[in-house]
Structure formats: C-alpha cells, structure tokens
N, C-alpha and C positions, 0 to 999 in steps of 0.2 A: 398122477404125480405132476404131472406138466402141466395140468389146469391150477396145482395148489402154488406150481411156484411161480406161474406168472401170479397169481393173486399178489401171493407175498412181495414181490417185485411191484408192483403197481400202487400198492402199499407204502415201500420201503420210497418212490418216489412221490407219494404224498407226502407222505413224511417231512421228508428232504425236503419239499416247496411248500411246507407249511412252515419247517424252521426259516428257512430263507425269509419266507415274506414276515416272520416276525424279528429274526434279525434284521434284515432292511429297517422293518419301522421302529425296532431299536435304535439303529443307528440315525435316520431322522430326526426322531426323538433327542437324542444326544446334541446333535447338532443344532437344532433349537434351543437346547437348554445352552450351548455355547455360546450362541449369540444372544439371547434373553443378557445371560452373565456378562457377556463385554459391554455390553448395551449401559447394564447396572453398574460396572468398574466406570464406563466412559462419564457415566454421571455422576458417580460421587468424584470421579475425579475433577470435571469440571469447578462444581462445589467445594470444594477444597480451594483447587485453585484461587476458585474469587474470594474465597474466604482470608484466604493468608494476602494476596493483595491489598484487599481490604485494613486489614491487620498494618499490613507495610504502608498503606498510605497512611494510616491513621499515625502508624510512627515517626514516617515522615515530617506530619505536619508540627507532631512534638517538638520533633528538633527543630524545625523552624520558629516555633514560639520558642525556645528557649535560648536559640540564636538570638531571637528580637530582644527576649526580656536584659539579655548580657547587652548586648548595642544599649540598651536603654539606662542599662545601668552602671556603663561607662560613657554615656554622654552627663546624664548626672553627677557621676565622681568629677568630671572636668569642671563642671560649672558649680559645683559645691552646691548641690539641691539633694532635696530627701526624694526617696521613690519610694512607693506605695507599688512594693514589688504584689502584692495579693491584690491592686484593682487593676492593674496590671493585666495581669494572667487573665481576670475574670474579663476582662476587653479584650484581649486576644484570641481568648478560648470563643466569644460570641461572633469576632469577625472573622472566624477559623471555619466554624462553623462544625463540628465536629460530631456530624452523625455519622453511624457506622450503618451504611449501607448493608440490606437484608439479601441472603445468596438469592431467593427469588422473587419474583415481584408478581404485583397483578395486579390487572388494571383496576378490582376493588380498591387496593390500595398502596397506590404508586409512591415511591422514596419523596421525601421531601427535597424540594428543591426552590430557589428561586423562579419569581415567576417571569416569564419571556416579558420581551417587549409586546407590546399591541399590536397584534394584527387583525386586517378585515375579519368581518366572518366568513370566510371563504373556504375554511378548513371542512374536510367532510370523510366519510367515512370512506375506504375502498370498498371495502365489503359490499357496500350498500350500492355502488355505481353498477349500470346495466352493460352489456356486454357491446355496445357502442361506443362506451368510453373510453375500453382498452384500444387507443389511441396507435399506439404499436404492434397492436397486434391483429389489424385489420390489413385485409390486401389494399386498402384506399386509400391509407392515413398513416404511414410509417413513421414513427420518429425513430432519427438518425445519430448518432453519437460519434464522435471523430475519433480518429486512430491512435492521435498521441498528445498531451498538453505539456509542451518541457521548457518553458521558459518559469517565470515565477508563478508559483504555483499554489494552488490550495487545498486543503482536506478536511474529512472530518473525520474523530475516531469517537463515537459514542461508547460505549462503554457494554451493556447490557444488550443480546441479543435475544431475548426471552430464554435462553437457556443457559445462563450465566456466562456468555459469551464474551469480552471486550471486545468494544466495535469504534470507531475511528476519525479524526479530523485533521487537516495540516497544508504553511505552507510554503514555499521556497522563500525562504527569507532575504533578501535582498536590496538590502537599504542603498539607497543613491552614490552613485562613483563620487559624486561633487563631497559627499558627506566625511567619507575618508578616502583625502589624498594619501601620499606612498610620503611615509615619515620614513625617515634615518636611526633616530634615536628617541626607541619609549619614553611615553614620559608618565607619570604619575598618572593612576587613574583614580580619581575624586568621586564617588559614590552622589547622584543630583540630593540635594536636601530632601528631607520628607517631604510627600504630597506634591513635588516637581515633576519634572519631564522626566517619564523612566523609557521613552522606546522613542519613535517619533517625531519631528516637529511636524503639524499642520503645513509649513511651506513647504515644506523637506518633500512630505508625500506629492504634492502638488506636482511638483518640478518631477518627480522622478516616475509619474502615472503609472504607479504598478503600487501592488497591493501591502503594504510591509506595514505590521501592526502596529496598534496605537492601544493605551491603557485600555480606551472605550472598547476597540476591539476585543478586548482578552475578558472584558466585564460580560458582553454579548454572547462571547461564549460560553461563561458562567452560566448566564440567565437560559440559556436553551439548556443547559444540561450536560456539557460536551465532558466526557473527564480526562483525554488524552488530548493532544494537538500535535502535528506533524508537521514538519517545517526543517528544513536544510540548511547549515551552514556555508555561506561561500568562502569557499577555497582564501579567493582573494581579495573580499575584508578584513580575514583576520590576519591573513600574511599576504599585501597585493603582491610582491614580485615570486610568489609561489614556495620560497623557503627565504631564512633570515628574520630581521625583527617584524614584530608581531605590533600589528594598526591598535593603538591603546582603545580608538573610540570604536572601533571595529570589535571588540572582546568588552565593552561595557554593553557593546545595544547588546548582545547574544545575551549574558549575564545578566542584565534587566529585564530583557525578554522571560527568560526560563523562572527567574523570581517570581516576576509578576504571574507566570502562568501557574506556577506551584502555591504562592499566596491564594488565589482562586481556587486549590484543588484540582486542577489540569495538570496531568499526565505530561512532560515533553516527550516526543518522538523524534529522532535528531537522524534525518538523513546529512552523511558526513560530505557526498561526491553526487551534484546533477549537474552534469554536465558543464559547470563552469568551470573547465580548464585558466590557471593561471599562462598569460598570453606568453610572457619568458619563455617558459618550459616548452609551450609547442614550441618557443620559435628554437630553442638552445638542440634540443634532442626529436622532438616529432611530437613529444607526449605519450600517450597508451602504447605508441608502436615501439617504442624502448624501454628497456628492463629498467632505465633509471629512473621511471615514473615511480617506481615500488620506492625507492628509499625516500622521494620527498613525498609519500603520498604517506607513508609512515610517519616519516616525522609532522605532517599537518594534524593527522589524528592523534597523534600525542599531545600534540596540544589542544583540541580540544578534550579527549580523556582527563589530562590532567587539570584544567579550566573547567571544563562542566560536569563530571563525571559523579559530582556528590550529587547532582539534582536531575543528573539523566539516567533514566535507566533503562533506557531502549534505544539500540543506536543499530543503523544499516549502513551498510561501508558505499556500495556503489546504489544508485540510482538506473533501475531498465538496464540491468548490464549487457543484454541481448542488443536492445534499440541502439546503447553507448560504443558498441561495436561494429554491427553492421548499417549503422545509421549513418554514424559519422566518420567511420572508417573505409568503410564498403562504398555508401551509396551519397554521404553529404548532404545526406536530407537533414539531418537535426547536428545542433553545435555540437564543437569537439577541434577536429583536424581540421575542417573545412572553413567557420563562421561563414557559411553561402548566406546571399543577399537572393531577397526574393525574387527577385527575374532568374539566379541560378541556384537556388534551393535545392534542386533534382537535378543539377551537372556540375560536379567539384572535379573539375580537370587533375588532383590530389588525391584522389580516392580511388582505393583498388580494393577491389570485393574479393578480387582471388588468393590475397596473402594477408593484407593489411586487418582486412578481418579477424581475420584468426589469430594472429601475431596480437591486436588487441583487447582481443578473447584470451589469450591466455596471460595476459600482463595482468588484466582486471583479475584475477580468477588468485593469481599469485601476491600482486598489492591487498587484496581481503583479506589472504591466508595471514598473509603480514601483519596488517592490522588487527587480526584476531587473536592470532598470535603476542600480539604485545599487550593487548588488554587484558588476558585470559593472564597472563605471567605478573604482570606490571601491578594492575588494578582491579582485575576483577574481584579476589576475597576482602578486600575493601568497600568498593563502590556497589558490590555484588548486582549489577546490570546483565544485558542481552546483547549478541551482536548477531547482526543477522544481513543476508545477499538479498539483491531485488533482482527480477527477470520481468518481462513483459510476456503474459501468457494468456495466447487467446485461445478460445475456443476453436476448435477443430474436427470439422466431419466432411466427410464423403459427398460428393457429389451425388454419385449415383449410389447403385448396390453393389457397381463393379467390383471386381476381387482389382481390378488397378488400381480403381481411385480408394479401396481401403487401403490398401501397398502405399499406395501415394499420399494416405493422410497418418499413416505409422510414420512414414519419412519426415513429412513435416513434421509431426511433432518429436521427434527423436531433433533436431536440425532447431525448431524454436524453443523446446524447454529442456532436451537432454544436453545438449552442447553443453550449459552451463551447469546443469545441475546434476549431471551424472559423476564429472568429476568430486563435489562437494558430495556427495553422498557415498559415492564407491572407490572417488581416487583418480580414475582416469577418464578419457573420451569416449564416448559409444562407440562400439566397434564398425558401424555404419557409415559412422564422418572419419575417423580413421581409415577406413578403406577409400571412401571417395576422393577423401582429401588426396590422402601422400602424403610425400615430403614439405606440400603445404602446409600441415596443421604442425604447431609447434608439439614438443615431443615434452613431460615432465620426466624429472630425472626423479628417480627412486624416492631421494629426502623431500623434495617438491610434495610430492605428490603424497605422503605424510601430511603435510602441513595441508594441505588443497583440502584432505580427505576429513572431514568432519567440523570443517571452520567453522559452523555456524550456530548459531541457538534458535533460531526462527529463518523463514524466506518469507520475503513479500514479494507479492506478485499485483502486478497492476494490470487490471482488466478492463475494456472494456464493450465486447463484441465478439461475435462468432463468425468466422470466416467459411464458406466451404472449400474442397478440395478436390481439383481432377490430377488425370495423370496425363491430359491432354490438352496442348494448345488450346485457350480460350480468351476472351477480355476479361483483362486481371484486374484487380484492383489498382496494382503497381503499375507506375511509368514503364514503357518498354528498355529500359536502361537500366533497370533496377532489377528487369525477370532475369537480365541475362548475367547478374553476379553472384550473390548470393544466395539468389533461388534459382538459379541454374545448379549450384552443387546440390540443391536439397531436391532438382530434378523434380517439382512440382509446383501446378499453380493454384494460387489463391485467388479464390471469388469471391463475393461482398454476396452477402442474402440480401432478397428483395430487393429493395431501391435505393442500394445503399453506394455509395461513391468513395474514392481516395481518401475524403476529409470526412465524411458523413457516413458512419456506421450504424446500423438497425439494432435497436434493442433485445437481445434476447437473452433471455438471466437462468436458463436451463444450461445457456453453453458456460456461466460460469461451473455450475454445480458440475458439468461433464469435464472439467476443467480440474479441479477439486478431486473429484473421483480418482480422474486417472495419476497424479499426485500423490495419491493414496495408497492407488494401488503399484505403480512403480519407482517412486521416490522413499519406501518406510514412513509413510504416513508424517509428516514433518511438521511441524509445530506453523503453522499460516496465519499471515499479517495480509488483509487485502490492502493494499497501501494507495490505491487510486481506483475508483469506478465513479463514473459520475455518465448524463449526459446534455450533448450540448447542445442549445437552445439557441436564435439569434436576436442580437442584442437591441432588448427596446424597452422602454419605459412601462411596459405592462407589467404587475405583481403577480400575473393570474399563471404558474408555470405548472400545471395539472399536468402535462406529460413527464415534467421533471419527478411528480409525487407519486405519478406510476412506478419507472422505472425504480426508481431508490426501492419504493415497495416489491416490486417483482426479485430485484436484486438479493437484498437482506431475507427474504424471502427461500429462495433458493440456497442462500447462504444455511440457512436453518436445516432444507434438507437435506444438504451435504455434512451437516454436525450430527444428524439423525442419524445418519448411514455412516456414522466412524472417522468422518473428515475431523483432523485435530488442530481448527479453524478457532482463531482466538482471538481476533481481529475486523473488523473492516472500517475501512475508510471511506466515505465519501467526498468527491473531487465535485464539488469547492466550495467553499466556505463564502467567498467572495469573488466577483465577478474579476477577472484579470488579462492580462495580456497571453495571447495563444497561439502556436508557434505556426498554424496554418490557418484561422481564423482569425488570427489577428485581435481586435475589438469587435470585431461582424459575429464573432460566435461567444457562447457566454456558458460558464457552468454554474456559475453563483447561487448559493440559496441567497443571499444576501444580493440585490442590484445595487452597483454604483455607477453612480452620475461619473463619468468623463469628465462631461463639460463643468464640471460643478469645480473651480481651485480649491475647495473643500472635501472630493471626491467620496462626497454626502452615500452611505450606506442606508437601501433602503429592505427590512424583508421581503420576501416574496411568500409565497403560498409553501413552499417546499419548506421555510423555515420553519413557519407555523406546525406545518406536519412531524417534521423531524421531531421537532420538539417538544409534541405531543405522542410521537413513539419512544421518548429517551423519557420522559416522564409517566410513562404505561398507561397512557390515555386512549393510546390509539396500537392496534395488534397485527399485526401478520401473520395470515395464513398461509399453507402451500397450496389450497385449494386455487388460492389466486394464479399461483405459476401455471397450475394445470388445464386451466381455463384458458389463459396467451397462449400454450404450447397449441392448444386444439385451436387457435384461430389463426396461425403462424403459415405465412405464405411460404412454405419451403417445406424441400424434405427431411428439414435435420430431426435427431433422435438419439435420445442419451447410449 
C-alpha cells in the first residue's frame, strides 16, 4: 500500500509540473502575442497618423489657393480687369504642387520632390563605409559635439523616418535690433507687392551676422525636401518693451516668414520663448524669478496665437526649460537673468542655484500651464494646433557597476528630466527633490497644480550627448562653481565619455535611444519632438563634413529603434540648417549642413556633404540601418550600456 501511494504521489507531481510548465508556456505564449498586437496597433497607428496629416496638409494648401484666387479677385475688381478665375486655379494648383505623399516609401521608389542644388560627388553610402570610418567611434578619432547652441539658431525637421515618422528642421529667428526700433504707435501694415522683399534685406543680413531667412533660403529648403521648419519667435520684435504696442514690421517678417514657408509646403514649428527675455521685465520684476513673468508671458502668446495661429500648428511655449533655469538662474552660463560677457560667462555674481533655480523652475512650469491653458480655451477648436514643453535631456549612465553610481545616476535623472516633467505628467515634484529641496522648492497649490498637470500635446527634448555618472568626487565636466549649486542638490557628478570636454561632447546615438526608453517607460510614453540634435564641427571652408553624415545617420538611426520598441517619437530635428553664431563656440564651431562665408557682406551659403546626404535620406535614396548603431556601440571607448 505505501509502495502504490508514493507511486500515485509522484505521479500526481508529474502531473502538477507538467501542467505548470504548459501553463508557463501558455503564458509566454500570451505574452508574445501581446506584444506582436501592440507592435501591430503602434503601426497602423503611425499610418494613420501620416495619413490624416497628409489629408491636413493637403487642405491646408486648398485654403491657401483659395485665399490667393479671392486676393486675385479683389485686386481685379479694383482695377476693372476680367479674371480667368479657371487659369488661375490651374497656375496655383501646378506651383502648389499638390501631390499626396504615400504613408510608406522605398528607396525603389521615393515621393516626388524637387531636385536639391548641386553638389560634389562626394555623397556615398554608409553601409558601404569600413569600420575605420566610424570616425566617432574609434578610441583614436572622437568627434565631439557641444553641450548647448542657444543664441540664433537652426534646425531641421524632415518629415519621414522610414517608418512614417515626421522628422525635423529650424531656427531662432531673429532679425536685426537696427530693423525694428521700439514704435509708440502701430501703424498700418502694407502687405510688400508680389514677387518683392517678403523676409530679409541682403544688407540687413550683412549687418546683423547671424542667420535670419531670406525667400532663397525657404526655396533651399524646398529643394532638399524639408516639410516642417522650426524657428522662434522673439519676445521683443514683436513687442520690444516685453508688453504694450506690437512692432508693425516685427509681426510682418514672422507673417511673411510662415506664408512663404507654407507656400513651399513647409510645416512652421514656432518655438514661442529661447531665452530672449525682454530687458524692461528683467529690469522691472527679475523675470522667471517672479510670478508676474506668467501674465505678460501670457499675454506675448496671445498674440502670436492670435497672429499666426491659422498657419501654425505646432507651437512649444518654453525653449530647454531645464538649461532656462539652472543656466541662467542657478549658474549664468547662458542668457536670461545674467546676459554674462565672455570673460564672466561661468561667474554671474546674480545667480543663486540654491532658490533662484527652483523659484524659476516653477514660474516656467506655471506661465506653460497658462499659455496652454489659453489656447486649448481661446483657439484651439479653431486653429485645432499642438502645444507642447522643451527639456534638455541627455543621456545618462553609470559610471561603474556600483549600486552608488546607479543610485547616483536614478538621481540625476530624476533632478535633469523629472524636475520638469514629473509635474506635467502627474501634477507635482519628485518626491526626491521635494525631500532635498525643503522649503526651497516652491510648493503648487491644489488649482496650480491642475492646470501644470497635463498642459501639454507633445515635449521636445533637445539632445545631444551621453554623460556618465559617479557618486564620487571626480573631474566633471562642469566648472567647479557650478558642481557646487545645482549639482550639489542632485548630489552627483557628471563625466564627459572619452575625450570629450565642457564645450565638446562625444557622439553616441544609443544614449539618445536609452534616452527615449526611459521616457517611455516613466513619463506614459508621451507624444516626442527631438527639437535639436546636431554635431559640431570647426569652422572652415572645407564641404567635406563626413563626421557630420555619421552622426545624423547614427542618430536617426537610433531614433528608428526606439519607434521599434514602443518610443511614440514623431519628430526629429536636426541642429542646423545653417552655419550660425554659438553661444560657447562662437563662429570657431559650426553645425550647418549649409557653410556660410562670414566674410562674404553676402553671407554666400554654400552645401556641404551632410546636405547632400540629408537630402538623399528625405528623398529615399539613401536608408538607415540599426545595424549601423550596433557596430559604434561595439567600437565605443566606454562602458555605457542601454
């Protein structure tokens, strides 16, 4: 009896672990099929998406021809002439150009587009390059890319990422002080004749050496293929003394500007706030560090809402609201509180990292909510647009394997990308910076904190570099003046990979993807605009910029496999369009696909190699692999690791 019932028993736990291990691989099973299906939902959703855009742009364009053919048909009536409203239409529809972009492409056979300018034959395949080439990803041969570009600026937003992604262009718009002095009383604004001056003078650009479009410009962008363009409004062109009447010529360049880029079929992107504080405001109240930055930061985006709001449909309220804080409120590195002069860039005897930060931190956090708040009421079932926050978010890993330095790199990034984006998604502060802080960190009251909690339709984050992280004294990236403010509360330090310095950052496009990931995984996966990734070269008359045609490729790249894995990325920008002035490089460092002559009173744009390519990947000439990412990560002088 005791021999039958251990049998039975031994039995009865077969049994038992044969169900198990077929539940188990039930359950795997299941779980496959879950992700297969999101995988399937994430892709027709993308498709969809480009599809109804597509749809939108093309309606877009309608009302604009039908805007032109009414203009046409009340300059007629005045002058007593007949219109030939049907040859008309048939002339508008062919400079309209009115093809309806296919949701997928292949490089057998790429969308019709205009054809680029000329360039060398220099263009070549990545694929095909030997493992010498990877330029950046050799212990011998680093290229380096700088921390931050925040004076006038430039981008690009392509459109297509091979997986029906929108990808990106743009840039700080900033026409000359000389151009609009401070007026009293608007005065009429006169639309230039046809075929006249719509953006620029030739001398205008000269005099004011920075980058601010011209018709030619918005044409060039045409021809490579670009369908969005990103570019900022300053504060104090369109109202210099920061609130009051409105600069007439100040609200025609913006307004000729966005025509001409929509006549082209280019997307506007309207950053509303980088960092040019109107000078009154800081001098009247402080700026960021008083709550009454919220009501005239309000009323500036009402008027461009209500000014550009029929031909914009993508707008970001703050520019780096991270760097706009502890930059220029904390450390006085970049404009804002400080305007430091380069011998004191890095010492603003006006800046305090221990309050002034946070206090600015939470004004910016509050003026968005505002301003989204009033579009989302005012104009949005109208102008039916997007409003969305920028952070500067870089890559983050460990030093070693330590359980410190991973401790130490949760902190940092909880301190560089939760600070800002924990309250916009949940409402309030990390419970981490709230502990360290104190009474330091401002407090949101109940209705605040409403309004904070879901302001957004998108975040753009501007990348570009992986930092590591210990939990121990080391040489930081940072000025020693800078470890002890605002990376004294986040109680960790930042290292630069490889050979890489304060101004000059190393390439690596896995730290964006790890970037993305985490994003994903602790933000509710959030609608992402890369709004800046570029890197920077120094400045010289050579077209040949083959590290520049790495990175972008390694980047976009990486981008693709963080869409693969569930990232709900719908954007990227590449930083810059054209060569410009750089707020720690100066003219010595350059991002441009486009070189411009300085010296030239013409400020002559010439392509480079990097245009050529771009514009052989936006026209499906030229393809991105991930194998390429995985090949730098294995030659990568460091220990990082997604």
């Amino acid at each position: 009896m005791g021999s039958n019932r251990e049998g039975t028993d031994d039995l009865e736990t077969s049994l038992r672990e044969v169900q198990d291990e077929l539940f188990r691989k039930m359950q795997d099973e299941f779980k496959k099929m879950q992700v297969d299906m999101m995988k399937e939902i994430q892709k027709v959703k993308f498709e969809m998406m480009d599809g109804l855009k597509s749809l939108q742009k093309t309606l877009n364009r309608m009302v604009d021809i039908t805007r032109c053919l009414k203009a046409d048909c009340e300059r007629a009536r005045s002058q007593d002439l007949r219109v030939d409203t049907v040859t008309n239409l048939q002339v508008l529809l062919e400079s309209q150009e009115l093809v309806k972009l296919p949701l997928k492409r292949s490089a057998a056979s790429p969308p019709k587009r205009r054809q680029a300018q000329t360039v060398p034959n220099r263009r070549r395949h990545h694929t095909a390059r030997t493992r010498k080439r990877h330029r950046y990803g050799r212990k011998d041969s680093l290229v380096s890319t700088p921390l931050s570009s925040v004076f006038d600026n430039s981008q690009i937003f392509c459109r297509d990422l091979k997986s029906n992604v929108p990808a990106a262009m743009s840039p700080h718009i900033s026409p000359p002080v000389h151009v609009f002095p401070t007026i009293g009383k608007p005065r009429p604004i006169v639309p230039p004749p046809p075929g006249k001056e719509l953006l620029m003078k030739t001398e205008e650009l000269s005099v004011a050496g920075i980058f601010s479009p011209t018709v030619e410009d918005v044409k060039l962008m045409a021809e490579m293929g670009l369908e969005a363009f990103r570019f900022s409004i300053s504060w104090t062109r369109l109202i210099p003394n920061g609130r009051g009447p409105i600069n007439p010529k100040g609200l025609l360049f913006y307004k000729n500007l966005i025509k001409e880029l929509r006549s082209h079929g280019i997307e506007p992107h309207v950053t509303l706030y980088h960092y040019d504080l109107p000078q009154p405001l800081e001098d009247e109240y402080g700026g960021w560090i008083n709550r009454r930055i919220i009501e005239d930061f309000t009323a500036f985006v009402d008027v461009c809402f209500r000014e550009f709001g029929e031909d914009v449909k993508l707008w970001t309220t703050i520019n780096e609201a991270t760097i706009l804080a502890f930059g220029s409120y904390g450390e006085g590195i970049t404009m804002g509180h400080c305007t430091p002069t380069p011998s004191k860039s890095i010492n603003c005897s006006t800046a305090d990292s221990s309050t002034k930060t946070y206090l600015a931190g939470h004004n910016i956090l509050l003026a968005h909510a505002s301003a989204s708040e009033l579009y989302k009421l005012k104009y949005k079932s109208k102008q039916r647009g997007s409003i969305g926050f920028s952070i500067y978010a870089v890559g983050l890993s460990p030093y070693t394997n330590s359980t410190e330095d991973e401790i130490a790199t949760q902190r940092a990034n909880t301190f560089f990308h939760g600070w800002m984006l924990k309250p916009l998604v949940f409402g309030d502060y990390p419970d981490e910076i709230k502990s360290a802080m104190g009474s330091r960190l401002p407090v949101f009251s109940e209705e605040e904190a409403k309004k904070v909690k879901g302001s957004y339709d998108f975040i753009g984050i501007i990348h570009y570099t992986t930092l590591f992280v210990t939990n121990r004294p080391l040489p930081s990236i940072y000025p020693t003046n800078i470890n002890k403010c605002f990376f004294k509360d986040m109680d960790a330090y930042m290292i630069t990979t490889g050979k890489s310095s304060f101004i000059e950052l190393e390439a690596t496009p896995w730290g964006l993807e790890g970037v993305l990931e985490y994003l994903k995984q602790n933000f509710n996966n959030p609608p992402i605009y890369i709004l800046e990734n570029g890197v920077s070269l120094k400045q010289d008359s050579s077209l040949q910029d083959t590290p520049r045609v790495e990175y972008i490729e390694g980047y976009i790249g990486a981008v693709l496999n963080a869409i693969k894995n569930g990232s709900d990325t719908r954007g990227y920008f590449v930083w810059s369009l054209m060569d410009l002035y750089e707020l720690f490089g100066g003219y010595m460092q350059t991002y441009g696909l486009y070189f411009v002559n300085f010296s030239d009173p013409g400020l002559k744009r010439s392509p480079r190699l990097s245009a050529s390519w771009y514009t052989g990947f936006l026209n499906g000439s030229i393809d991105v692999t991930s194998q390429d990412i995985t090949q730098l990560q294995s030659n990568f002088s460091g220990s990082y690791s997604l």
